[in-house]
Structure formats: structure tokens, C-alpha cells
PANUKOL-536121 format. One record per residue (C-alpha): x, y, z. Coordinates in steps of 0.2 Angstrom, whole numbers, padded with zeros to 4 digits, always signed. Layout:
XYZ;...
***
This chain:
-0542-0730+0036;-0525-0739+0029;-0523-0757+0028;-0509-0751+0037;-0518-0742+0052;-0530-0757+0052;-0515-0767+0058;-0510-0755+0069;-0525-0754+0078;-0527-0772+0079;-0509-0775+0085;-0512-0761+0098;-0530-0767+0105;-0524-0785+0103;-0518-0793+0121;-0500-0799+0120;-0500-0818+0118;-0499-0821+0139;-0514-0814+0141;-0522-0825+0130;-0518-0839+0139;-0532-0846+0149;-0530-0853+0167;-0529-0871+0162;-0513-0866+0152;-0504-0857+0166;-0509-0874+0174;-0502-0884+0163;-0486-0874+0163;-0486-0876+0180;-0487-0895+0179;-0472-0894+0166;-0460-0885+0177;-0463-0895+0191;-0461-0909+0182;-0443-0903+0177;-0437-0898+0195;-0443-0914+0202;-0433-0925+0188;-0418-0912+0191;-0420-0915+0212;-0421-0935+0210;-0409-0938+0194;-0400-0922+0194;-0383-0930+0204;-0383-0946+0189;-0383-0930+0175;-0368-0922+0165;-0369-0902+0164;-0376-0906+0144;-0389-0917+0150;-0396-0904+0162;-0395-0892+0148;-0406-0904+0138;-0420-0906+0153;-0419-0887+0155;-0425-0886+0135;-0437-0896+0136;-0447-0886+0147;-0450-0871+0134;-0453-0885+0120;-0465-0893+0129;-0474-0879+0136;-0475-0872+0117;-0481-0889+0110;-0496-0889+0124;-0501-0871+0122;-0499-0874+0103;-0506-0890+0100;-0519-0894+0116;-0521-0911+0109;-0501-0915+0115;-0506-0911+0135;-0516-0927+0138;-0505-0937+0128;-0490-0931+0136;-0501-0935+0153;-0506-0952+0149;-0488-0957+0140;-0479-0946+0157;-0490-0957+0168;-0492-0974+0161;-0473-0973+0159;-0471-0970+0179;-0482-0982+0182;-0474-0998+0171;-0458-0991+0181;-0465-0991+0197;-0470-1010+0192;-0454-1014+0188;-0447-1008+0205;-0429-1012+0203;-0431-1028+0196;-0431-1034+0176;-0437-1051+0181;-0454-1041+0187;-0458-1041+0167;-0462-1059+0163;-0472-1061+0178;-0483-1046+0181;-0497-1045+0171;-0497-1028+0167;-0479-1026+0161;-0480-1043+0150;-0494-1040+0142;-0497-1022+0141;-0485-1011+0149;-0465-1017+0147;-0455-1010+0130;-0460-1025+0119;-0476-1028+0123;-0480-1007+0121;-0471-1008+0106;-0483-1023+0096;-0499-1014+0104;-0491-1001+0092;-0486-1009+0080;-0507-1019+0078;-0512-1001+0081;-0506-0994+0067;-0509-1004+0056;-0528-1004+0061;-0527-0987+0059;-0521-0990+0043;-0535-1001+0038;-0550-0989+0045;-0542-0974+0037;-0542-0982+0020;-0561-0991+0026;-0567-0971+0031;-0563-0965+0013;-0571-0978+0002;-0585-0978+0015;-0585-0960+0018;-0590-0963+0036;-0587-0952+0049;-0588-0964+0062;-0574-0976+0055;-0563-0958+0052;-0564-0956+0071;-0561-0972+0077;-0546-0972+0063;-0542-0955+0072;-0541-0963+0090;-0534-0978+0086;-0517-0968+0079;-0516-0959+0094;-0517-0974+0104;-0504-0981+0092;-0492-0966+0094;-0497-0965+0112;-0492-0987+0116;-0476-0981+0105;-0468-0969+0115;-0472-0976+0133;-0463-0991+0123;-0446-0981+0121;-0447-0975+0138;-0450-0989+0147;-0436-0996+0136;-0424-0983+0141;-0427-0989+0160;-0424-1007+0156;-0409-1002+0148;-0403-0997+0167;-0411-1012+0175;-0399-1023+0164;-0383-1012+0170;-0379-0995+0173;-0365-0994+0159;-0380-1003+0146;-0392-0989+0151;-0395-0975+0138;-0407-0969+0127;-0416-0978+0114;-0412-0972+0100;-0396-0981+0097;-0401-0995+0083;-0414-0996+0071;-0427-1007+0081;-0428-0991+0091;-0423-0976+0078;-0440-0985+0068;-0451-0984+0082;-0447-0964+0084;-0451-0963+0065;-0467-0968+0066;-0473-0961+0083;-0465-0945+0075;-0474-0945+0059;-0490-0951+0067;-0491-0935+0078;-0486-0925+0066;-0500-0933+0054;-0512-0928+0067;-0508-0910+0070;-0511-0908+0050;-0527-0918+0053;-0532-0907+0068;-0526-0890+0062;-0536-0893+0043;-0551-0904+0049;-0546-0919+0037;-0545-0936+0038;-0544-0937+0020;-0526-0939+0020;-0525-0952+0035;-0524-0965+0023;-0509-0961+0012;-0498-0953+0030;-0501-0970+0040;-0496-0980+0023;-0479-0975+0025;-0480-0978+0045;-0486-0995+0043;-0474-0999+0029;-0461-0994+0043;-0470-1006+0055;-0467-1019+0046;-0449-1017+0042;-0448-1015+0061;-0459-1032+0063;-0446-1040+0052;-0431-1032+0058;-0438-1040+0074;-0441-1058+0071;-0426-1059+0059;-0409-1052+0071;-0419-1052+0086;-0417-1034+0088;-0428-1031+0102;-0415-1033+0114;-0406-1022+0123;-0387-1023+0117;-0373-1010+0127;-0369-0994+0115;-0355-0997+0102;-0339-0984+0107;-0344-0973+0091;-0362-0969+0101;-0357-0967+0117;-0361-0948+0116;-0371-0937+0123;-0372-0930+0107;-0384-0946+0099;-0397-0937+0113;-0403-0924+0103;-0394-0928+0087;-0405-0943+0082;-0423-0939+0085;-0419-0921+0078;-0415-0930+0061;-0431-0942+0063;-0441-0926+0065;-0434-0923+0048;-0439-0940+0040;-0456-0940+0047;-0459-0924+0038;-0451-0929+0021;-0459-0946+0022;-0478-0938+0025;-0474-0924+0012;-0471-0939-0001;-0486-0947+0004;-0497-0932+0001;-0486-0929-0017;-0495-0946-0019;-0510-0941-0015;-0509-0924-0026;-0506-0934-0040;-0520-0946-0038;-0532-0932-0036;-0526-0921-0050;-0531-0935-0061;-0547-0937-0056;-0562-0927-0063;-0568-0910-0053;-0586-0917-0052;-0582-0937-0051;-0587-0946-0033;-0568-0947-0028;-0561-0931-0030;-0574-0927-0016;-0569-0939-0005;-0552-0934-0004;-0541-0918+0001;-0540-0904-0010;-0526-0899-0023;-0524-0882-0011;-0526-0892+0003;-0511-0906-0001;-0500-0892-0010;-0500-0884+0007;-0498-0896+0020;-0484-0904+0007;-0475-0886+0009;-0479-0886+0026;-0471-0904+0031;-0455-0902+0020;-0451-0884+0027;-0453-0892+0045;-0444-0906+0040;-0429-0897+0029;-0428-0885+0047;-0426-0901+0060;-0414-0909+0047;-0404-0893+0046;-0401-0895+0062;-0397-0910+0064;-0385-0909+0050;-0374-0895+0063;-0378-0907+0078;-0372-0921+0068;-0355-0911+0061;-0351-0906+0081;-0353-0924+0085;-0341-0928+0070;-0327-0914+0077;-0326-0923+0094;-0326-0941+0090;-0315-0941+0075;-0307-0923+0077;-0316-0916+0060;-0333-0908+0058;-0333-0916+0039;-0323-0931+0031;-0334-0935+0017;-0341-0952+0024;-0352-0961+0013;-0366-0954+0027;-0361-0938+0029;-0361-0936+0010;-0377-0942+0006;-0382-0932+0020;-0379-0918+0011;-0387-0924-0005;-0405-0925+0006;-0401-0907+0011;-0397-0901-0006;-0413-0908-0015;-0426-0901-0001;-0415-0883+0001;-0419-0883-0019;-0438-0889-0018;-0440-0874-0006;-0431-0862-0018;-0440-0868-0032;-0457-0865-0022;-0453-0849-0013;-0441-0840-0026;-0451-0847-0043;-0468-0849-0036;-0469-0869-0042;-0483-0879-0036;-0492-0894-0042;-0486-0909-0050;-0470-0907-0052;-0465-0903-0034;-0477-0919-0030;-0464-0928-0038;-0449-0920-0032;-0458-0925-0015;-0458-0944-0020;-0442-0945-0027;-0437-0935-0011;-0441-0948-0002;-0431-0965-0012;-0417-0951-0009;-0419-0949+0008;-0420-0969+0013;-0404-0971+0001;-0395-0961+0013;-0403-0968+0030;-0404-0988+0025;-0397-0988+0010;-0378-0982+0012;-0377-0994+0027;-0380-1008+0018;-0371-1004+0002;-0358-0992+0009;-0344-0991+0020;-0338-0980+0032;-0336-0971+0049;-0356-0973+0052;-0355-0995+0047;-0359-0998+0063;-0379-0994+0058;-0377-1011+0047;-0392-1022+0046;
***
């Protein structure tokens, strides 16, 4: 029999995908659209027409992620329900933060936030500890503690987002606004993504170079915080007042979080392809065909979020300032970050490259990439100089 009729036959005797799905995903289906009628019942009158659109996508994403990734249910749980609960603490009250024990020292945004923050940089630390110990015991424990990091991270930006409303309804919205916040998405988002790579290949071999970069964020946002004071709430500059900044923002950090990782592994790729085959290192850490691939992998999720966010960001453009392009410093360098990944994955899918130079191209990706999100506000003017440090 054909390759051909083999395919056939497995394609025909093969259940479709639904029926692959085991009770406890129907139940967590279940869960996830309860979940979205009840938030549309109780917030639903306080919602735009756009916002509703936004909770009613979030139901197929996050069913897709849980089935997917089986890892992401109990964390969403535990982030859905810890979140509630420093709410439910709060009661209406901001004051309720520097008196209850649990919001001061655990549960309000900047107390979730340094949990993170000392989280990931211990993850950090037994990451690095696992590979020139090789223990398996310090890998998990370095496992655990980055998804305790990314978990203390987002419950941070959620509670944040209700104090935001305790302080005033026209100070309320999401935190994603500034780059105290935009930095605490970057490395919840690259930590996660981190560990669906770790998951999906059975790896912690490259937990050490991925949390590099997250810690070297961390401390940028440890600085950013002690120096301007930037863990307080401000109200929204005009320019972000837009439903737009909702999905726009942590679309593009999904994009960052995937550059930043791939140039992390280029790092990596480049360490071990220096290394001798048989030599004690070159066993402790990932593969050449493992870092090629999830360096393909990362890039090619991120160039597909930033693509997005690229349109996302042009619509915004059109209705604040009546043009989809102007040629901002931001939007311009925008475009350069686009350019160089569409031409790494041209290079890789059309001319079949691999190895070290496109470990390189992933590095340099990345001193492009910050240009345009740090650098052009601090060196730069233009429409986007409110993003300033």
C-alpha cells in the first residue's frame, strides 16, 4: 500500500479532534465559558461593543491554550482564583492594602510583583546551579519556581488593573500603559513561553540562557521602580486612552518574548557548536537540532504576534491621528524589526539556512528589536514620546 493510502487510512480511522478530548477537557471548557457569561452578566453594562468582542475571544484562546498546553489550566485556576480573592480582600477599599496581611505582603500588585521579581531571579540562579551540577532535583525546583514567578506576575497585573478602578473610575484600565507594567507582561510572557519549549522537548537545558534575559528585564524593572517611582498608578495619557492599547500591547510583547528567547538560544547555539562532540559540556546542554528548532520555532511565533500587532497598531494610528502610517520614529523602526525577522524566515524557509549564522541574526535580532522598543524613546522623538523614560 502508498504512503498515500497509509494517510488515508489513518486520516479515515483516526477520531476527529473532539473526540479526542477526554472528559476533564469538556470540563474545563465548561469552566471557561461559564466563566465568560458570568464576567459578561456582572461587567457587561460597564463594557463598549469592542470590549465584549474581546471577552468573547478570549474564550476560544483560552480553551485552545488548555487543551493544547494542559500545564496552562491550573495556572490559569490558581492566577483566576487568587486574583478574586486579593479583590474580594480589597472590598471596595484601597486602604484595605497597607493593613491586611495578605494584600501587603503577598497578594496586592507590588507585593505580587517583587515575589516575581526574587522568583525569577532564583529561577535564574537554580537553572544555571542544575546545569553545572546536572541535578535533576535543582532542574525541577528551577522548573517550579518560574512558574511560580510567572504565576505571582500575572495575579500582579490583575490585581493592578482593579486598583487602577479603586483610585477612580476615569484612572481605571489596563496595565499595560507604561513600562513598569509593559516589562512585567514581558517576562510573565517569555517565562511561559520558556516553559511550553521546556515541556513540549523535555529540557531544562535551556532554562538557564531563556531566564537570563527575564532576569536581565527584572532588573531593569527593579531599577525603573526605585529610580521614577514607577509602581504607581498614574491616569492614562490622551494618546492611550484607546480601546485599541487592549490587544495592541501584549500582542506586540508576545512578539518580544519570542525574539528575546530565540536570541537567547542563538546564544546558546553558539556556545555549544564550539564545544567538542564528546567533552562533558556538550552533554550538559541542548542539542545543535534541538536549539535550531525551537530558535525557528520562537521567531516564527513571534514574527506572527508582531505581524499583528503591526495591523493592530496602524488601525489605532488611522483613528487617533487620522493616518494608518506617518513614518514616526516608532513606526519606522517598527518596520525595520519586521523586515529583519520576515528575512531570517525567508532565508530559513526558501534557502534552507541553519546554524550559526542565523544564531547570529537571532542575537543581533534582538539589539534591533530593544532599539526600537527603548531605544527610539529615549533618542527619538515623535507621535509615540509619551513612552519616555
Amino acid at each position: 500500500m502508498s504512503v498515500t493510502s497509509e494517510a488515508m487510512k489513518d486520516g479515515l480511522t483516526r477520531p476527529a479532534w473532539w473526540r479526542r478530548l477526554g472528559w476533564f477537557d469538556w470540563a474545563w471548557g465548561a469552566l471557561v465559558v461559564l466563566a465568560s457569561l458570568y464576567t459578561s452578566a456582572r461587567y457587561g453594562a460597564l463594557m463598549d461593543g469592542f470590549e465584549m468582542v474581546i471577552l468573547a475571544g478570549t474564550v476560544p484562546v483560552t480553551l485552545g491554550l488548555g487543551w493544547m498546553w494542559k500545564a496552562m489550566r491550573p495556572y490559569t485556576l490558581v492566577v483566576a482564583l487568587l486574583s478574586l480573592a486579593a479583590i474580594a480582600l480589597y472590598g471596595g477599599e484601597l486602604a484595605r492594602g497597607d493593613s491586611n496581611f495578605f494584600l501587603k505582603y503577598l497578594l496586592s500588585s507590588q507585593s505580587a510583583i517583587m515575589w516575581m521579581s526574587a522568583l525569577f531571579v532564583m529561577a535564574t540562579a537554580a537553572y544555571w546551579l542544575s546545569l553545572f551540577m546536572r541535578s535533576e532535583f535543582t532542574g525541577r525546583v528551577a522548573s517550579a519556581l518560574t512558574w511560580c514567578a510567572s504565576t505571582m506576575g500575572f495575579i500582579g497585573l490583575m490585581v493592578r488593573w482593579r486598583e487602577s478602578y479603586l483610585i477612580g473610575p476615569d484612572v481605571g484600565h489596563i496595565p499595560v500603559s507604561n513600562l513598569y507594567e509593559v516589562f512585567i507582561l514581558f517576562a510573565v510572557i517569555t517565562g511561559l513561553m520558556y516553559l511550553y519549549y521546556e515541556g513540549r522537548y523535555r529540557s531544562r537545558a535551556m532554562g538557564a540562557f531563556a531566564l537570563t534575559v527575564i532576569s536581565a528585564a527584572v532588573a531593569f524593572l527593579l531599577w525603573y521602580t526605585f529610580e521614577h517611582q514607577a509602581h504607581e498608578i498614574q491616569p492614562l495619557v490622551p494618546a492611550l486612552q484607546s480601546y485599541w492599547m487592549k490587544i495592541h500591547v501584549p500582542t506586540n510583547f508576545v512578539g518580544y518574548g519570542g525574539f528575546a528567547l530565540a536570541a537567547m538560544l542563538g546564544i546558546a547555539y553558539l556556545i555549544v557548536d564550539r564545544l567538542e562532540p564528546a567533552s562533558v559540556w556538550a552533554t550538559r546542554l541542548p542539542t545543535l537540532a534541538q536549539l535550531d528548532d525551537v530558535m525557528y520555532k520562537a521567531i516564527a511565533l513571534g514574527f506572527a504576534f508582531f505581524t499583528v500587532a503591526t495591523v493592530l497598531g496602524a488601525m489605532w494610528a488611522a483613528e487617533a491621528w487620522g493616518g494608518y502610517w506617518s513614518w514616526d520614529p516608532k513606526e519606522t523602526w517598527a518596520l525595520i524589526v519586521w523586515l529583519n525577522y520576515a528575512a531570517w524566515l525567508h532565508m530559513r524557509l526558501t534557502k534552507g539556512w541553519r546554524g550559526r549564522p542565523m544564531a547570529w541574526w537571532a542575537i543581533i535580532g534582538l539589539f534591533v528589536t530593544t532599539f526600537a522598543f527603548l531605544g527610539v524613546n529615549m533618542f527619538l522623538s515623535g507621535l509615540h514620546s509619551y513612552g519616555t523614560l
